[in-house]
C-alpha positions in Angstrom: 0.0 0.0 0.0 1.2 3.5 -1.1 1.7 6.3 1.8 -1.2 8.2 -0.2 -3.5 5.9 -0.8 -3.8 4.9 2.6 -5.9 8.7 3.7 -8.2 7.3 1.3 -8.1 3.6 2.6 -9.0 5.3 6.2 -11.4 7.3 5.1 -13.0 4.3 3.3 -13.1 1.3 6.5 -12.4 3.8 9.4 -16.4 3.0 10.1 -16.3 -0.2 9.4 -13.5 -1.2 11.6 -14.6 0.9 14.5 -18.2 -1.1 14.2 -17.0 -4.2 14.7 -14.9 -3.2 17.3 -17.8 -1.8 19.0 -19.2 -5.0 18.8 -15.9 -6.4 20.1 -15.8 -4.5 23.0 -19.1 -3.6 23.2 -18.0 0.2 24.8 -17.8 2.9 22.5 -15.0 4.5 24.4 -12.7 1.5 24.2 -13.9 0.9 20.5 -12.1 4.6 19.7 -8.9 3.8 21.5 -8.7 0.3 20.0 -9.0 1.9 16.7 -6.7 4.0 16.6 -4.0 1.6 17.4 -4.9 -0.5 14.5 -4.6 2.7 12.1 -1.4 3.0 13.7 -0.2 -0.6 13.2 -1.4 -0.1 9.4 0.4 2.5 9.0 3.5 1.1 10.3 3.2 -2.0 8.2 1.9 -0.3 5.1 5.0 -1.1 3.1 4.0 -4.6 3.5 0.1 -4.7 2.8 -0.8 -5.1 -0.7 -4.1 -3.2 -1.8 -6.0 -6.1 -2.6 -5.3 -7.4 1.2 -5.2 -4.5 3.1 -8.7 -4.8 3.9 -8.4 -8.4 5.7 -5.4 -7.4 6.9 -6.8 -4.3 8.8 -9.7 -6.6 10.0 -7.6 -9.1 11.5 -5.2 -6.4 13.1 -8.5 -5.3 14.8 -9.4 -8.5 15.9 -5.9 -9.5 17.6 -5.9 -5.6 18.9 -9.0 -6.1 20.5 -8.4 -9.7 22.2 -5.4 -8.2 23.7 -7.2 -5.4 24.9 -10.2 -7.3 26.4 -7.7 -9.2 28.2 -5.6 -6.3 29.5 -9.0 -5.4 30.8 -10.6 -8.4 32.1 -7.8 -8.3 34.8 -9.1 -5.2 36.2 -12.2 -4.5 38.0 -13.6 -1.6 36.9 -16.6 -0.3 39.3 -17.5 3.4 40.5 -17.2 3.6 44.2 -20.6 5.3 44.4 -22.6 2.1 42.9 -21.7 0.4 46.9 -24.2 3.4 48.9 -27.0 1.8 48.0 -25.7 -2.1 49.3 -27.2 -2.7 52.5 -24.8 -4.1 55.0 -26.4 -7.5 54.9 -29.1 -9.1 53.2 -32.5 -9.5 55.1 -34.4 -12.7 55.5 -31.6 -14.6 53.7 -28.7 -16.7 55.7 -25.4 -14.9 54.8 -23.8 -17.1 51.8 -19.9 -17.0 51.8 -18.1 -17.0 48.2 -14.4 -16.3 49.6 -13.4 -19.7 48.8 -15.2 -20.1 45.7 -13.8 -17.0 44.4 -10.0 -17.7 45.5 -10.5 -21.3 43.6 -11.0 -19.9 40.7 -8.7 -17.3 40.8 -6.1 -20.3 41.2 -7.5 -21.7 37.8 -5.2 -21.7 34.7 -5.8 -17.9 33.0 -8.0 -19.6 30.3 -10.2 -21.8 32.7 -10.4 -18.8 34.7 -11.6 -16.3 31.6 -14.3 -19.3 30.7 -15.8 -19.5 33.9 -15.9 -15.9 34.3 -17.3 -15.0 30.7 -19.7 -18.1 31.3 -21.5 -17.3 35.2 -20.3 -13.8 35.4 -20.8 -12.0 32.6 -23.6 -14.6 31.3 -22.5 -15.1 28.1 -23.2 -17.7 25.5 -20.6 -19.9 24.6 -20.9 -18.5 20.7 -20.0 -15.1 22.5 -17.4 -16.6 24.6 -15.8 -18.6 21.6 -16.0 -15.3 19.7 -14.5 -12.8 22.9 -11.7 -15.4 23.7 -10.6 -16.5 19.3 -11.5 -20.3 20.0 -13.9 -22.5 19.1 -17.2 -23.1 20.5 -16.0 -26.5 21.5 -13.3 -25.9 22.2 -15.2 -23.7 25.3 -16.9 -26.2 25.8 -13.8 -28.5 27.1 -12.5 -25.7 29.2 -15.9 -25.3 30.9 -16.0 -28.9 31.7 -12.1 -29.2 33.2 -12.7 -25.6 35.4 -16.0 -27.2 36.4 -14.3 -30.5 37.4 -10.9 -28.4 39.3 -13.1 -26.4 40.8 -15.4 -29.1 42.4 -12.2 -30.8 43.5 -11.1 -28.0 45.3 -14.4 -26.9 46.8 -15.0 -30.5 47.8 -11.4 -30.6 49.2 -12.0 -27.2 51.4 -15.5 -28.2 52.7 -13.7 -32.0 53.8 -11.0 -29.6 55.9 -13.5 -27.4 57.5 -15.5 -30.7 58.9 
């Protein structure tokens, strides 16, 4: 690709690339700064893109720029203080359920049991969305839902055996 074709070849996919993206990310915000870097990347590579590819190039620039960005973020916990006024101190009528050592097992998963579980019961999605968010195959989520599923009942089983 030619240094002044590629104003043009901005111009041209800049939408399209920031609405899947958007999809992607599913924040508009993050979307923008996730595009940018793949303009960037372009651009630094455009010496290597050939016109007729630049397209699918640019695409899968996205994609791999935006997987490495949802991870990034998945690590962090990103809440406003001011959503916890409204909690009341401790749920009435209910018994007090404890998820300390539920959440500390799977924190000890593998990174990608971990990211299953969490997209799965967390963030209820489907495992189309989480084969899509994570770049594997549906069944492929499918196996890593049923090993977390099988450590993690270990371990819960192994913690509630030490507290008897």
């Amino acid at each position: 690709m030619k240094k002044e074709s590629f104003e043009a070849f901005l111009k041209t996919n800049e939408k399209r690339i920031f609405r899947y993206l958007h999809n992607l990310c599913g924040n508009e915000q993050d979307a923008m700064d996730v595009v940018q870097s793949v303009f960037v990347a372009v651009y630094q590579n455009m010496d290597r893109i050939e016109d007729s590819t630049a397209l699918a190039y640019t695409y899968k620039i996205a994609h791999n720029k935006c997987m490495t960005f949802l991870k990034q973020r998945s690590r962090y916990v990103m809440v406003d203080p001011s959503s916890f006024i409204n909690i009341a101190d401790k749920p009435s009528g209910k018994p007090e359920q404890n998820y300390d050592e539920l959440n500390k097992a799977v924190a000890a998963l593998p990174p990608k049991l971990a990211a299953v579980i969490q997209l799965q019961y967390y963030d209820k999605l489907s495992y189309k969305e989480i084969s899509s968010a994570l770049g594997i195959s549906v069944k492929a989520v499918e196996s890593l839902l049923v090993r977390a599923k099988r450590i993690l009942r270990k371990k819960m089983c192994r913690t509630k055996q030490d507290d008897e």
